[in-house]
DRENMAR-576934 format. One record per residue: x, y, z of N, C-alpha, C, O in turn; residue in three letters; residue number from 1. Coordinates in Angstrom, 1 decimal. Layout:
// DRENMAR-576934
     n.X     n.Y     n.Z    ca.X    ca.Y    ca.Z     c.X     c.Y     c.Z     o.X     o.Y     o.Z  res    n
       X       Y       Z       X       Y       Z       X       Y       Z       X       Y       Z  ALA  NUM
...
END
This chain:
// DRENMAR-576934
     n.X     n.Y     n.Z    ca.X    ca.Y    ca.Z     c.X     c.Y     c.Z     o.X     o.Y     o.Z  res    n
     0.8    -1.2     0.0     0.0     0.0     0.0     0.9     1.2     0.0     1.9     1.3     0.7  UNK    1
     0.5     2.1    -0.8     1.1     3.8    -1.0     0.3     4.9    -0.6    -0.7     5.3    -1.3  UNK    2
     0.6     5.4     0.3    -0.4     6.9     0.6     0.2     8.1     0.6     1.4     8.1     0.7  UNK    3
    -0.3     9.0     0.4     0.2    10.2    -0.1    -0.6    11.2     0.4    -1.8    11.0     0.4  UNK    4
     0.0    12.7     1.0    -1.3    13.4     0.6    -1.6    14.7     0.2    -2.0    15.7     0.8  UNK    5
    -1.1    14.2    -1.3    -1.1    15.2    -2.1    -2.3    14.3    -3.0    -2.7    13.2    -2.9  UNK    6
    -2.7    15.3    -4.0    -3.5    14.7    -5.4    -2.9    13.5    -6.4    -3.7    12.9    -7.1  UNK    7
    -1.8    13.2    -6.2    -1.5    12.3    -6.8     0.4    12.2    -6.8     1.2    13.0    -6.2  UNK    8
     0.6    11.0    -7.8     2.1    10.4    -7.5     3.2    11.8    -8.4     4.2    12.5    -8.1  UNK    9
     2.0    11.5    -9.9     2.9    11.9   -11.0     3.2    13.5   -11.3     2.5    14.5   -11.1  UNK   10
     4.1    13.4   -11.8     4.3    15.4   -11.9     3.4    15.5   -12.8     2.6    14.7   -13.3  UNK   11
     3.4    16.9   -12.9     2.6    18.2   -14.1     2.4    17.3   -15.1     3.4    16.5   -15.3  UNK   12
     1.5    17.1   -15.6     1.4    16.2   -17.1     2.1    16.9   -18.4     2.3    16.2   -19.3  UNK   13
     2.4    18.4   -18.4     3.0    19.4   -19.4     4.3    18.9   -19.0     4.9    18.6   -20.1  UNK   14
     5.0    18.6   -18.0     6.2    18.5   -17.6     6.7    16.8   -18.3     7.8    16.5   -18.7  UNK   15
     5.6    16.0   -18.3     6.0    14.6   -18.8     5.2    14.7   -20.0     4.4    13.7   -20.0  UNK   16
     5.0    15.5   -21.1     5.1    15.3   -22.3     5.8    16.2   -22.8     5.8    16.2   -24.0  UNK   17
     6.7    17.3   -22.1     8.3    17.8   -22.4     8.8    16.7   -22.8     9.0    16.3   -24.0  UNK   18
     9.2    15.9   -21.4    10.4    14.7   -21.5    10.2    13.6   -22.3    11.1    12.9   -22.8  UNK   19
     8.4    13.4   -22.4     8.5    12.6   -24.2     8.6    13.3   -25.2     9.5    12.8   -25.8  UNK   20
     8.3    13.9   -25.5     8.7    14.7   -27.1    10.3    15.0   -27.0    10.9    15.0   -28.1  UNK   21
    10.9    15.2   -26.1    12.6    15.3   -26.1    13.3    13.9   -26.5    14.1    13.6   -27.3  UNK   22
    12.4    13.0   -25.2    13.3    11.9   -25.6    12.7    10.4   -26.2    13.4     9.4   -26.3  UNK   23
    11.2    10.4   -26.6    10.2     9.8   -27.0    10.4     8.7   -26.1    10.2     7.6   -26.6  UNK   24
    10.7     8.5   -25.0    11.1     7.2   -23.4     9.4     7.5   -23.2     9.0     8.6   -23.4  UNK   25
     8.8     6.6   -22.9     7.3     6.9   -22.5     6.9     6.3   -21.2     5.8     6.1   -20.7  UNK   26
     8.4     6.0   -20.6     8.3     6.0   -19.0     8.0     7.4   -18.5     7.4     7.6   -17.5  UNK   27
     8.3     8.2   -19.2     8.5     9.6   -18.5     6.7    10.0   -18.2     6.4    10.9   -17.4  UNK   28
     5.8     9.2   -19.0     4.6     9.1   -18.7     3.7     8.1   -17.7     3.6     6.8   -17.8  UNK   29
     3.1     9.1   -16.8     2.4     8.5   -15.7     3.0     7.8   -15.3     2.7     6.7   -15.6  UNK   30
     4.4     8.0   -14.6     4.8     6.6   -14.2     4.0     6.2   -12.8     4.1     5.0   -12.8  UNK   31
     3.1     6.6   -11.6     2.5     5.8   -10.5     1.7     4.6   -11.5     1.9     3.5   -11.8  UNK   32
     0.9     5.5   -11.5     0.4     3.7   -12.6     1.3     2.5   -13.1     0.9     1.4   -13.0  UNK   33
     2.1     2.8   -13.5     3.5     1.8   -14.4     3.9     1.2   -13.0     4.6     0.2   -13.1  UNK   34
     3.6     1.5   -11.6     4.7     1.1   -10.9     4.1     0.0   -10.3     4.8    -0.8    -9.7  UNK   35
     2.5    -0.3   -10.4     1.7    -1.8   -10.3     1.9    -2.6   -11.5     0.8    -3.2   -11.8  UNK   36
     2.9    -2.9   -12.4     2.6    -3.3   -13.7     3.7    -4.9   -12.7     3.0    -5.9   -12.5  UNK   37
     5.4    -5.0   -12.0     5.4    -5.4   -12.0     4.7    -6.3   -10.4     4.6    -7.4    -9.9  UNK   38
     4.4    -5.2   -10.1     3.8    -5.5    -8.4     2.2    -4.9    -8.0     1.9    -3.7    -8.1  UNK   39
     1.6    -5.9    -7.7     0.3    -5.1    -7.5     0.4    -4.5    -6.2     1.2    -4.9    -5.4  UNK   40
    -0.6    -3.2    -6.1     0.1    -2.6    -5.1    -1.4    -2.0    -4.7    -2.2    -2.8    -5.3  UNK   41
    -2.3    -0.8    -3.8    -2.8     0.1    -3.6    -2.4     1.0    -3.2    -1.9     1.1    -2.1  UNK   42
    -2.7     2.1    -4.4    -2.5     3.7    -4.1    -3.6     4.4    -3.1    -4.8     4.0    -3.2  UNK   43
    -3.4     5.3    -2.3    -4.2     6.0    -1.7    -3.9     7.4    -2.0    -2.8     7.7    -1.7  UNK   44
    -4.6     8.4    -2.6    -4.1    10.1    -2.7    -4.8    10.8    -1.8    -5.8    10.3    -1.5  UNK   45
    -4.5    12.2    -1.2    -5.3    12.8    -0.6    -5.3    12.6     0.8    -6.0    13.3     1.5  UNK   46
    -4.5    11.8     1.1    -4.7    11.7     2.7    -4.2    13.2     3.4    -3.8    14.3     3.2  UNK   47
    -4.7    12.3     4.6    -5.0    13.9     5.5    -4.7    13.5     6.8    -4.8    12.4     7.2  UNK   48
    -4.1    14.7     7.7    -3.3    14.4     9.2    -2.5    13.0     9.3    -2.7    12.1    10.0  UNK   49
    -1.5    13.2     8.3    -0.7    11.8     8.5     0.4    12.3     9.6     1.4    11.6     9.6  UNK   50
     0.4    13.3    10.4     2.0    13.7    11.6     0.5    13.2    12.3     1.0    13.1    13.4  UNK   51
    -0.5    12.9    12.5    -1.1    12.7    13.9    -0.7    11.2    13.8    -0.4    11.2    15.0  UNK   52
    -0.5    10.2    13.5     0.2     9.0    12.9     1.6     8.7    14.0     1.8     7.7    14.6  UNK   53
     2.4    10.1    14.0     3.6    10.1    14.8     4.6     9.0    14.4     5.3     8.6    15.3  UNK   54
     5.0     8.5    13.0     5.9     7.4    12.3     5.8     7.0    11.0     4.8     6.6    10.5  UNK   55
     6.6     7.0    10.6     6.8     6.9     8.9     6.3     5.3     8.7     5.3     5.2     7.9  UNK   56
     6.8     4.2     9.3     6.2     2.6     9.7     6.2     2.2    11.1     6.6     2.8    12.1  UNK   57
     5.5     0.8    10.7     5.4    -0.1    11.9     3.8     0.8    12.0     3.7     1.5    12.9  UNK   58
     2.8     0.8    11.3     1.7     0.4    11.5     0.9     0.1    10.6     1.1     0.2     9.4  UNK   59
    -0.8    -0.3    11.4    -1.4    -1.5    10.4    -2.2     0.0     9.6    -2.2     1.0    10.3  UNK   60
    -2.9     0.0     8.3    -3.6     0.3     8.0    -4.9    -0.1     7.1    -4.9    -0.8     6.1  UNK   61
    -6.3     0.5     7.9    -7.3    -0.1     6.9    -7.9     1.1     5.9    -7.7     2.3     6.0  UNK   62
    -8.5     0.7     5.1    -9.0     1.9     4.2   -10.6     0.6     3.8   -10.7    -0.6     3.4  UNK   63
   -11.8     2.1     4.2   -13.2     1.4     4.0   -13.8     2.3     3.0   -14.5     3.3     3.3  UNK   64
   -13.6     1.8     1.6   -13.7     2.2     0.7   -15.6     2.5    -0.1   -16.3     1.6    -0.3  UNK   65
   -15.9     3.8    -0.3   -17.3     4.0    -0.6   -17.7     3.7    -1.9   -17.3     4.4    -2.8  UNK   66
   -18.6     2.5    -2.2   -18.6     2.0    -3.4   -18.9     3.1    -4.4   -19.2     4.2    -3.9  UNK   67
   -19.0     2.9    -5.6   -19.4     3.9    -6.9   -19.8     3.1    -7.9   -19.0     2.4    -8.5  UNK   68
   -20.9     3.3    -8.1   -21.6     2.5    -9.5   -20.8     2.7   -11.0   -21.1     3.6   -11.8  UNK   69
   -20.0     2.0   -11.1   -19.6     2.2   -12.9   -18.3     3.0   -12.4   -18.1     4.0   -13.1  UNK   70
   -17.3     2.9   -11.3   -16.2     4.0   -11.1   -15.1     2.8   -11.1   -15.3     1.7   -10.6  UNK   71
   -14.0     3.1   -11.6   -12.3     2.8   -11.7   -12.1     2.8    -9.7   -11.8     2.0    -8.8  UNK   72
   -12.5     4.4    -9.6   -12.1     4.9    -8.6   -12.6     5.6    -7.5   -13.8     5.4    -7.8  UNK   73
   -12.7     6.4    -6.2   -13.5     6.8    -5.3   -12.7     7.0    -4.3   -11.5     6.7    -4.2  UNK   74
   -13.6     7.6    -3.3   -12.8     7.7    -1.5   -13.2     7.2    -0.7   -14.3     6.5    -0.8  UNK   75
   -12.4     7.4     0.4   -12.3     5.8     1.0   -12.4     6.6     2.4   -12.5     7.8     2.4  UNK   76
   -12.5     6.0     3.5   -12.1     6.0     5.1   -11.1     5.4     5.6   -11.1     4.3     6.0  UNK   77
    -9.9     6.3     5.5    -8.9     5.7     5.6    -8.4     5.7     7.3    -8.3     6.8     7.9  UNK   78
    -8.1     4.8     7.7    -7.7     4.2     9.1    -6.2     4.1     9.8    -5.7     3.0     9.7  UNK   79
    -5.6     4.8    10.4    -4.3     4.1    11.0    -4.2     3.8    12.5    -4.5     4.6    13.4  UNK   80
    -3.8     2.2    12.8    -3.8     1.7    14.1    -2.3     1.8    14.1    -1.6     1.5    13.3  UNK   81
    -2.0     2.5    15.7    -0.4     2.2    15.5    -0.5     2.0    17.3    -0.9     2.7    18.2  UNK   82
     0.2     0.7    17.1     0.2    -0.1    19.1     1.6     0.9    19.4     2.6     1.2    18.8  UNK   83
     1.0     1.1    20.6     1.7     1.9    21.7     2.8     1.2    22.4     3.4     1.7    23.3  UNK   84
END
């Protein structure tokens, strides 16, 4: 699992079709996505009060995600337990 909390992984999308049309490498596009191609993974964006957390690891997290009829994607209720 990956959380973040900002809007997302990848830079400016103007910024990574600079670096393809320079060097036609089409890693330089979206790479968060590319980065489940060899490992499946879950992204989370947007997170919020991650210093109330008080640790980078060593804890569990759940995320209770709100269904969406016909959606890829959505927000979730995101959870952190961290033992004392």
């Amino acid at each position: 699992m990956i959380g973040i909390d900002a809007f997302g992984f990848d830079r400016p999308f103007a910024a990574m079709a600079e670096d393809f049309r320079r060097t036609g490498d089409g890693r330089f596009h979206l790479a968060g996505p590319f980065a489940g191609i060899t490992r499946s993974y879950c992204q989370i964006e947007k997170l919020a009060h991650l210093e109330q957390i008080g640790r980078s690891h060593g804890f569990k997290v759940a995320a209770f995600p709100v269904k969406i009829r016909r959606a890829s994607a959505g927000f979730a209720r995101v959870v952190a337990f961290v033992d004392e």
